[in-house]
N, C-alpha and C positions, 0 to 999 in steps of 0.2 A: 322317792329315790330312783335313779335311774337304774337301771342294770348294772350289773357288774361291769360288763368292759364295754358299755358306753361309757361307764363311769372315770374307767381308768383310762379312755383314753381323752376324756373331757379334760381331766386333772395334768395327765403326762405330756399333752398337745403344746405349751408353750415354756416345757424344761429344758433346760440346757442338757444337751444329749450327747454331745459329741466333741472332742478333741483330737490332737494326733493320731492317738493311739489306739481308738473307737473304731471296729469293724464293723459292727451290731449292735443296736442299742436297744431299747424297748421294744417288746411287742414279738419274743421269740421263747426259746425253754429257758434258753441262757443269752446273757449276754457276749460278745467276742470284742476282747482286745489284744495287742502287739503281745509276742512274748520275745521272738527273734527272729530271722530269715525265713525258718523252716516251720517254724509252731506259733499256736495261738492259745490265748487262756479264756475258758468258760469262767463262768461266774453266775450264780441260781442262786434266789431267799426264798423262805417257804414258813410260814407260820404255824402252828396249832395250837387250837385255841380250845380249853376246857367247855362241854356244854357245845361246841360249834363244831370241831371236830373230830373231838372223840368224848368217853364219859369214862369215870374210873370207876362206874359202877362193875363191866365185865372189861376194862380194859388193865392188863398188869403194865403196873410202870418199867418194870423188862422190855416188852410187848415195844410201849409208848416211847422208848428209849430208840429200839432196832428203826419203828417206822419213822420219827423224825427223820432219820437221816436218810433211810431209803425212799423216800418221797421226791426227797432233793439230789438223790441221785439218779436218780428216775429221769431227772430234767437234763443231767449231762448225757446219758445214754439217748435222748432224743437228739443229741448234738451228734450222736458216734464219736462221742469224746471220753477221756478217761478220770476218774476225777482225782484229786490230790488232796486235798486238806479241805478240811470244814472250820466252822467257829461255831459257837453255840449259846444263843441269849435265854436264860429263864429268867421270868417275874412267877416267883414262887410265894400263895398265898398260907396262910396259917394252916391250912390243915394237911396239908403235903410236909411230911418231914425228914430229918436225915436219913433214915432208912431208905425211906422211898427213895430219896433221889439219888440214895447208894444205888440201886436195883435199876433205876432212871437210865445213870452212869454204865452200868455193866450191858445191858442190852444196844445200850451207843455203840458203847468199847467192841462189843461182838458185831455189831453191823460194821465197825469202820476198818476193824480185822479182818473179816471174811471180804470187804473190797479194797483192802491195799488204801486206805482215806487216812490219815493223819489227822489228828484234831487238835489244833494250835491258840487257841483262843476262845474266848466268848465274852460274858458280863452275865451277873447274875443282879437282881432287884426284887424288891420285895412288890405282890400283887395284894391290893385289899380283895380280891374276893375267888378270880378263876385261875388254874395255873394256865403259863402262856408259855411257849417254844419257838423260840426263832434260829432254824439255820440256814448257816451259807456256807456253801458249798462253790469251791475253786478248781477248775478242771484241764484240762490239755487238751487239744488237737492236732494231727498235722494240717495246713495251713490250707492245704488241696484238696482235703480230706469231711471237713465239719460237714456238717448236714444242719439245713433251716427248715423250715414250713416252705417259703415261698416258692422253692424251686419244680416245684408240681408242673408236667405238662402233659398237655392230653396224650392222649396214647396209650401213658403210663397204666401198670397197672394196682391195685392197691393190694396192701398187703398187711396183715399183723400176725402180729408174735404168741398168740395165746388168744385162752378161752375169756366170753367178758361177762359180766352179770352176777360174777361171783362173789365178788366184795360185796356186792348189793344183798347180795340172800344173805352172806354175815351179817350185815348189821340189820336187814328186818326180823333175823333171826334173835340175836341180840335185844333188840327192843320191844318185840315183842315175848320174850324170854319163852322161846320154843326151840324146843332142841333139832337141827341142823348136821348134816356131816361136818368134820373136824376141818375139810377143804375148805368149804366154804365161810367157815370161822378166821382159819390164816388167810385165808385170802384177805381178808380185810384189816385182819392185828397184823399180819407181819407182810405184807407185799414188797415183791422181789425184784429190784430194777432190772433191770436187759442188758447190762454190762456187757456180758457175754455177748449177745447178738450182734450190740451195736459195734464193735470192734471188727462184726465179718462187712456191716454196711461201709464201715468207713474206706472199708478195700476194694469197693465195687462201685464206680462212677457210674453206674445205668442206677443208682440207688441216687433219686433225686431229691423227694422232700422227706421228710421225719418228723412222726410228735410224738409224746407218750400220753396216752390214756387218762386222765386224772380227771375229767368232768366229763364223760360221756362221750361214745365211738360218734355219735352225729354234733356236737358242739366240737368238739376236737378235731374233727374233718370239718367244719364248719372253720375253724380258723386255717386251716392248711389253701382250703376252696378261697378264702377271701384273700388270701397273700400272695397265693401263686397268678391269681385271677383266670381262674378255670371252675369246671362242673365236677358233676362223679354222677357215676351212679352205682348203686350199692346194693347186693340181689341181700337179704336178709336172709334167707336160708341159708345162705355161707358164711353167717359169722358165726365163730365155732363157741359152743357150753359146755359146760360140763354134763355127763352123760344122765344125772340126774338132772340136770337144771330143771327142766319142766315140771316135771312131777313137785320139786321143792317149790317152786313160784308159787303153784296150785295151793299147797302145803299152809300157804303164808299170805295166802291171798292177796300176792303180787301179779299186775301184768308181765306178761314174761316178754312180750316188744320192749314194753317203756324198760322193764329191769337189766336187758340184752343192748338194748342202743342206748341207753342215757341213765344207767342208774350208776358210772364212774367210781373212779378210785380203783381200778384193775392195775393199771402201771403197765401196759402191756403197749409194745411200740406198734404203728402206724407208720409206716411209709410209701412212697409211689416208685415203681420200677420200670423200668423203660420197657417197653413190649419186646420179647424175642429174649430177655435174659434168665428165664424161671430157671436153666440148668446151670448158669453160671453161678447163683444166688444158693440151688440145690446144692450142687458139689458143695462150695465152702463153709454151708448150717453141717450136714453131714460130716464134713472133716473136723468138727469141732463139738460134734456129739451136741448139735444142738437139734432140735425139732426144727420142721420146717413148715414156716410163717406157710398160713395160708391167703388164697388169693379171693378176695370179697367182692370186688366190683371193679371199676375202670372211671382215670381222669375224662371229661370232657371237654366241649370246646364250652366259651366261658360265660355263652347268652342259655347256657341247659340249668344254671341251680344245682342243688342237690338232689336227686333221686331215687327212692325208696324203692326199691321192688321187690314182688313176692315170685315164686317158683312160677308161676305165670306173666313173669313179666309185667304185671299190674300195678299202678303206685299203689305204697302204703303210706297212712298216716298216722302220727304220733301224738300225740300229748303237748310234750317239751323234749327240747334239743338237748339238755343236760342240763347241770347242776350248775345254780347261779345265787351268789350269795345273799344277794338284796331282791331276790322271788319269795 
C-alpha cells in the first residue's frame, strides 16, 4: 500500500475538481466555493473510526460526541473561517446502543453550542462490527480574508497557537492504562479548535499560510513547505510543552522529540507571518484575551528542505514526520 497521501493524491489526480463555482478544491483543510461578491463557503469531512481512532474502552461517547465535531472544526479555523452547520453520518454496530448515542448526541449538541455550528442533517446505517462517524462541516469567509497552506514565503516567520505532544501523552497514557495529569487526557478526549485565534488571522494580511495540527508539527509543515514551494527551518527548543511534558514522556517511556514533533492530534494552528509584524499580531491575540502564538522557526528559500535544529543550531533527526494511515 502506498502512503497515505501518495495514495490520495494517486486516486484524486484524474477527478473532476472544478466548476464555476470552485475556488479550492483538493488538497487544503477545506475546500472554497462562491457564496456572493463578498464571502466564500468552506466545506471539511472527517471520519472516526472505532479501533483506528479512538476505543471506547477510556473513551465516553460525551467525550466522542464533542471531538467528532471539533476535529472538523479544527479544519475551518485553519481557513480563518467561521463554521456554520455540520451533517453527521453513523454506521452504528450492535453493541453501541440508544443510550449511548443519547450521550453521543448531547456531547455533539455541546460542541455545536459552545461554537455557534447548527447541525442540519446526516444519515444513520447500520455497521456489522465498528462504530463509524462521518462529519461535515460548512463554513464562511470573507473572500480577501481565507487563509491556505500555499501561500508561505520566505522571510515569513512560523508560528503556533499552543503546546504539542499532549494529545500524544493522552493516549500513551490511555493505552498503556497509567495514570497521567487530567491535561494530558483532555487534550486528546476533547481537543479545542482555534476558532478564536483564527478570526484575529483572518484580520491581518502579513498572516499568509495556515494549517492545524492533526498529524504531526513536522508532516503538517511538511504540507505547507510542499504547497507554498519554500524551506523552514525549525529550532526544536521553541516548540512549546507542557511544563510537565518531559518528565511524563520519561514516565511512559516515550521519545519526547518523536511525541513533540510528530505524535499529532494537538489541533493547534500553524501559520507563517511576514517578518516585521510580531506587534501587530501581538496587540490583536492580547485584545482578544488570547495567548500569544509563539514563534518556532523561519520560511526559506525553496532548494533548503525542512530543517531540524537544536539550541546549537545543529540538525536533528527524527524517526517519522507524523501519523500516516497505511505505516
Amino acid at each position: 500500500m502506498l502512503s497515505e497521501f501518495k495514495l490520495i493524491t494517486k486516486l484524486t489526480s484524474q477527478l473532476q475538481q472544478q466548476n464555476g463555482s470552485i475556488l479550492l478544491g483538493i488538497g487544503d483543510d477545506c475546500a472554497v466555493f462562491e457564496k456572493d461578491a463578498q464571502q466564500v463557503n468552506l466545506i471539511s469531512t472527517d471520519a472516526l473510526i472505532e479501533h483506528v481512532h479512538f476505543d471506547l474502552s477510556y473513551t465516553s461517547f460525551a467525550d466522542l460526541g464533542r471531538k467528532a465535531l471539533a476535529v472538523n472544526l479544527s479544519d475551518v479555523a485553519a481557513m480563518a473561517g467561521e463554521p456554520v452547520c455540520a451533517v453527521i453520518s453513523l454506521a452504528i454496530p450492535k453493541h453501541v446502543n440508544e443510550s449511548a448515542l443519547q450521550d453521543f448526541y448531547k456531547g455533539l449538541n455541546a460542541c455545536a453550542k459552545e461554537y455557534e455550528v447548527a447541525i442540519v442533517g446526516g444519515d444513520t446505517c447500520k455497521s456489522l462490527r465498528d462504530f463509524m462517524i462521518t462529519v461535515t462541516v460548512v463554513g464562511v469567509a470573507e473572500k480577501s480574508k481565507y487563509k491556505t497552506r500555499s501561500a508561505a514565503k520566505a522571510g515569513d516567520q512560523i508560528y503556533m497557537s499552543g503546546v504539542l505532544g499532549s494529545s500524544a501523552i493522552g493516549l500513551a497514557g490511555f493505552q498503556q492504562d497509567k495514570a497521567v495529569r487530567d491535561v494530558f487526557k483532555t487534550a486528546h478526549l476533547t481537543p479545542k479548535p482555534q476558532l478564536k485565534l483564527a478570526q484575529v488571522l483572518a484580520e491581518l494580511p502579513e498572516v499568509h499560510a495556515c494549517i492545524d495540527l492533526s498529524d504531526g508539527l513536522l508532516q503538517d509543515l511538511g504540507h505547507v513547505l510542499k504547497q507554498s514551494n519554500v524551506g523552514a527551518k525549525v529550532f526544536e527548543g521553541k516548540v512549546p510543552v507542557h511544563e510537565s511534558f518531559t518528565s511524563t514522556c520519561e514516565s511512559l517511556g516515550l521519545d519526547a522529540l518523536q511525541t513533540k514533533l510528530a505524535g499529532g492530534e494537538d489541533y493547534q494552528l500553524l501559520f507563517t507571518v511576514k517578518a516585521g509584524a510580531k506587534e501587530m499580531l501581538s496587540e490583536l491575540v492580547l485584545a482578544k484575551g488570547i495567548a500569544m502564538p509563539v514563534c518556532i522557526g523561519e520560511i526559506v528559500s525553496d532548494d533548503a528542505g525542512l530543517t531540524l535544529l537544536d539550541s546549537q543550531e545543529q540538525e536533528v533527526k527524527i524517526k517519522t514526520q507524523g501519523f500516516d494511515h497505511f505505516k
